[in-house]
C-alpha positions in Angstrom: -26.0 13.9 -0.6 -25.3 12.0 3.0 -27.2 9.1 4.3 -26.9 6.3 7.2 -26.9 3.0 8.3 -27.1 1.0 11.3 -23.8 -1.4 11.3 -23.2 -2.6 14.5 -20.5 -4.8 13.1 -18.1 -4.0 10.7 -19.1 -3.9 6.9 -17.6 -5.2 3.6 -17.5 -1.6 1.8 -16.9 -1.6 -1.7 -16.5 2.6 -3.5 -16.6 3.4 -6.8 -14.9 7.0 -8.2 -13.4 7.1 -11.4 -12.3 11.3 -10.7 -11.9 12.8 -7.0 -11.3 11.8 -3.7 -12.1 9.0 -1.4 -12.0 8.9 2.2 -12.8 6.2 4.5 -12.7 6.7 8.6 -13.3 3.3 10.5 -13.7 4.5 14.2 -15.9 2.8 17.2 -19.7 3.4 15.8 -22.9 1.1 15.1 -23.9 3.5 12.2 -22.2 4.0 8.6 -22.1 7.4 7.3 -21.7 8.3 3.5 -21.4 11.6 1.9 -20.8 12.4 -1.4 -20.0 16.0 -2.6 -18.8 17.7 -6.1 -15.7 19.3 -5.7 -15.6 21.6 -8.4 -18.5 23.8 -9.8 -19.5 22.0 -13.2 -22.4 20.6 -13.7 -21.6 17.2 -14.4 -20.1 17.0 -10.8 -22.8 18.1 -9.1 -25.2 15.9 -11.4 -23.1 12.8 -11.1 -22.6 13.2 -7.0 -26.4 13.4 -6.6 -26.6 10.5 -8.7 -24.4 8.6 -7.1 -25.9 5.0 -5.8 -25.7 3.9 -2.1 -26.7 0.3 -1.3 -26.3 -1.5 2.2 -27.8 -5.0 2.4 -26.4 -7.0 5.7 -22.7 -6.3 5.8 -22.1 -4.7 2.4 -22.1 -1.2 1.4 -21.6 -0.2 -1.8 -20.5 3.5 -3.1 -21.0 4.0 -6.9 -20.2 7.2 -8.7 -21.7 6.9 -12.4 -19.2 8.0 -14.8 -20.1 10.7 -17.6 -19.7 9.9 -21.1 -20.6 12.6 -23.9 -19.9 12.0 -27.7 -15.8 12.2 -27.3 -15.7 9.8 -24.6 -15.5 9.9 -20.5 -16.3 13.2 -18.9 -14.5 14.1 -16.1 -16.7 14.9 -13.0 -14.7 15.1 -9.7 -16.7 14.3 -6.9 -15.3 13.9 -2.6 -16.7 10.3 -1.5 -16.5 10.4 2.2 -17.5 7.4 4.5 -17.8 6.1 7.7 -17.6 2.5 8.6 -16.9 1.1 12.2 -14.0 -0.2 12.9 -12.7 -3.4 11.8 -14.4 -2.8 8.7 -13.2 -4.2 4.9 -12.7 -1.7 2.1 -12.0 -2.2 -1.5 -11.6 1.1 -3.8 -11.8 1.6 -7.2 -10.6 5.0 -9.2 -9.1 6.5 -11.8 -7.8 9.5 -10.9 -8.3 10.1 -7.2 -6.8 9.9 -4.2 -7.2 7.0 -1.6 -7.4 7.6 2.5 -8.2 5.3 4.6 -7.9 6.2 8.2 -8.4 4.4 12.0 -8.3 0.4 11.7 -9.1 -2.2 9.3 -9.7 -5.4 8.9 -8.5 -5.6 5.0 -8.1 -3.1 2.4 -7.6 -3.0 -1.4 -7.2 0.0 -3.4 -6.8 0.4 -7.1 -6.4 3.4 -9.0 -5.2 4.5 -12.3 -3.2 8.3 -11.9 -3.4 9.5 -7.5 -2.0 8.7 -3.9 -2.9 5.8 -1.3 -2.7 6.8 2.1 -3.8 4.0 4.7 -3.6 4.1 8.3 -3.5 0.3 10.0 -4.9 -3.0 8.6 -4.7 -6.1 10.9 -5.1 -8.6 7.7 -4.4 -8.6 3.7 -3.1 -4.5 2.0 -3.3 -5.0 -1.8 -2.4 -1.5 -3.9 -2.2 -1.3 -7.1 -1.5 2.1 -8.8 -0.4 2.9 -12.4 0.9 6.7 -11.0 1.3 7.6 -7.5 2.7 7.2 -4.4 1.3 4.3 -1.8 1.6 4.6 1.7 0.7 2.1 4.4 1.4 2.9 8.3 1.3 -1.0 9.2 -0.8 -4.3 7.9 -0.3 -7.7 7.7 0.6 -9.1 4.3 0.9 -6.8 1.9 1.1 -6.6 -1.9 1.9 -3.6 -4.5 2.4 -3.3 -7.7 3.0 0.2 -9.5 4.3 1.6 -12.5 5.4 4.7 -11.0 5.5 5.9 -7.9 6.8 6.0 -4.4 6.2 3.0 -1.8 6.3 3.3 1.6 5.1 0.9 4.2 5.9 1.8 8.0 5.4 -2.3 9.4 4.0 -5.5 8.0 3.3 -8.5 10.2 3.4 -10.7 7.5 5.3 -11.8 3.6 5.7 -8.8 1.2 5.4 -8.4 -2.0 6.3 -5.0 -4.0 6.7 -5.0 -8.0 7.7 -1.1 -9.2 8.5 0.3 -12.9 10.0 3.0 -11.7 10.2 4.6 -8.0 11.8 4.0 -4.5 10.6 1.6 -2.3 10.7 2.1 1.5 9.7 -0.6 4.4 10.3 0.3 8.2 9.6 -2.9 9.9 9.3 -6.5 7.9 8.3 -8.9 10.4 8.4 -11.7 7.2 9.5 -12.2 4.1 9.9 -9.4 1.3 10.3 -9.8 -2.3 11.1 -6.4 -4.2 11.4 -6.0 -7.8 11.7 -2.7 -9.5 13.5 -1.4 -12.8 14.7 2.0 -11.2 14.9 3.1 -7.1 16.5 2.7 -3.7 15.3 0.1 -2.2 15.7 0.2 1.5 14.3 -2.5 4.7 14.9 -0.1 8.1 14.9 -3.9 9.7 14.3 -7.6 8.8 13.5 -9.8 11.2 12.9 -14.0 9.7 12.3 -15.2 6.4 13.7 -14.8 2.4 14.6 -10.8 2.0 14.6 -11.2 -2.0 15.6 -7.4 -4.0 16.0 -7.3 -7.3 16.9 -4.0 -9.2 17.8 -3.0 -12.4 19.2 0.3 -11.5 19.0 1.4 -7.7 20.9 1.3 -4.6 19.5 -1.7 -2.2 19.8 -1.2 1.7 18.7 -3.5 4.5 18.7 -3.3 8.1 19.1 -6.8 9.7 17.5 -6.9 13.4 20.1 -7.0 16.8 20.9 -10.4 17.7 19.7 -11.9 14.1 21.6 -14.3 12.4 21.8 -14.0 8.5 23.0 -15.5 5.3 23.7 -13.2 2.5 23.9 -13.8 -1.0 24.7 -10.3 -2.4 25.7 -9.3 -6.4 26.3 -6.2 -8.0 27.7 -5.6 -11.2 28.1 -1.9 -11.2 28.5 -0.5 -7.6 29.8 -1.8 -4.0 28.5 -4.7 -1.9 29.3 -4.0 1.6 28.1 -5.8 5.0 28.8 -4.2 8.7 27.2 -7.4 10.3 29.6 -9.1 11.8 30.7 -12.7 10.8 30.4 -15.8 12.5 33.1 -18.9 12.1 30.5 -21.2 11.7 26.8 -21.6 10.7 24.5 -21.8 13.5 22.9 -25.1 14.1 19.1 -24.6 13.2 20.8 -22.4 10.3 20.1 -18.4 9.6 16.1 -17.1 10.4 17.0 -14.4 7.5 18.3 -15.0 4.2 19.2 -11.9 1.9 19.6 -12.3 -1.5 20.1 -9.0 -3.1 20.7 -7.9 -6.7 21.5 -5.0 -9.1 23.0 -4.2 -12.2 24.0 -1.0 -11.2 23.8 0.4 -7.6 25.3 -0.1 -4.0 24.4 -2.7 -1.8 24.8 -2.1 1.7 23.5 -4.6 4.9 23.8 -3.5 8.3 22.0 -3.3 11.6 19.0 -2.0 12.2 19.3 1.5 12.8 22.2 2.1 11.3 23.4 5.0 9.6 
């Protein structure tokens, strides 16, 4: 099944898939594309993709796989959502077990899903993903939230405050251009460079690394009770007079701590 729209501006899309795959492009066009395809040979998929629903009225498109249910519960049909919005375009996802692309630029993007990966290209505004199993990845946004029980995280640049709650898995952020609050029971924990604001870590078991930016004045507050705290920033004699742009607090029951300049090895 694949139909069109004209959308010359970019949409609000909103895709439902409880078992697949979904992939958003947002590139320069005035039409939306959507194409929906089973991916194995049952029955059910094939049934459930050409029933899929499609609605566009204004600026929203809406994707909605129906779900199977037979007399033992949910069936699993696995159908490929693929759609084409311009760019600058909103997307929010909803899955259970699928995986999440979004590529090309976005305005905003929220993904949730239940047991698969989020890959997502660049958003200029809010990233929210939420994944129970799964690893998240995010080239660059603005603010940006996560929460996962399970699962890598890895976001390449945010423009704005970060916010990162993990059950179990290591957390990696390139470039944090604002504040960042991790908190995960078990992973590394690593900022390649801070730049302003509250860095806040929190870990019960896990090694926590951050880069501090050249020529960036911070304050530490560092703990540890099982491992080493070490800092290869050098120390100033006295406390600048508009006071630090960073503050790192950093904590762990057992792991190293370790701050240094960006870029460090």
């Amino acid at each position: 099944m694949k139909q069109d729209f004209p959308t010359p501006a970019p949409v609000e899309l909103t895709v439902r898939n409880a078992a697949g795959t979904i992939a958003v492009t947002a590139t320069d066009t005035d039409r939306s594309t959507v194409e929906v395809l089973p991916i194995d040979s049952s029955g059910e998929s094939a049934e459930a993709a050409e029933q899929t629903t499609v609605q566009h009225s204004g600026r929203r498109l809406t994707v909605e796989v129906p779900e199977r249910r037979g007399l033992l519960g949910l069936r699993i049909c696995k159908v490929a959502v693929r759609v084409t919005v311009p760019t600058g375009s909103e997307v929010v996802t909803r899955a259970a077990s699928a995986d999440v692309t979004c590529s090309g630029n976005f305005a905003a993007v929220t993904v949730n899903v239940s047991s698969g990966d989020a890959t997502i290209d660049d958003v200029d505004g809010d990233v929210e993903l939420h994944a129970s199993s799964g690893r998240l990845r995010l080239r660059s946004g603005g603010r940006v939230t996560t929460h996962t029980a399970s699962g890598r995280v890895e976001i390449g640049s945010a423009s704005g405050d970060v916010e990162v709650h993990a059950a179990s898995g290591d957390v990696r952020i390139g470039v944090a251009e604002a504040s960042v609050r991790v908190k995960t029971a078990s992973g590394k924990v690593t900022i390649g460079e801070a730049q302003r604001g509250t860095v806040e870590l929190n870990a019960a078991s896990g090694d926590l690394r951050v880069g501090v930016r050249s020529g960036v004045v911070a304050h530490l507050d560092l703990t540890t009770i099982s491992g080493r705290v070490r800092s290869e920033l050098p120390v100033e004699d006295s406390q600048p007079a508009d006071g630090a742009p960073l503050e790192i607090r950093a904590r762990t029951v057992s792991g190293d701590l370790l701050v240094a300049a960006a870029g460090a090895r």
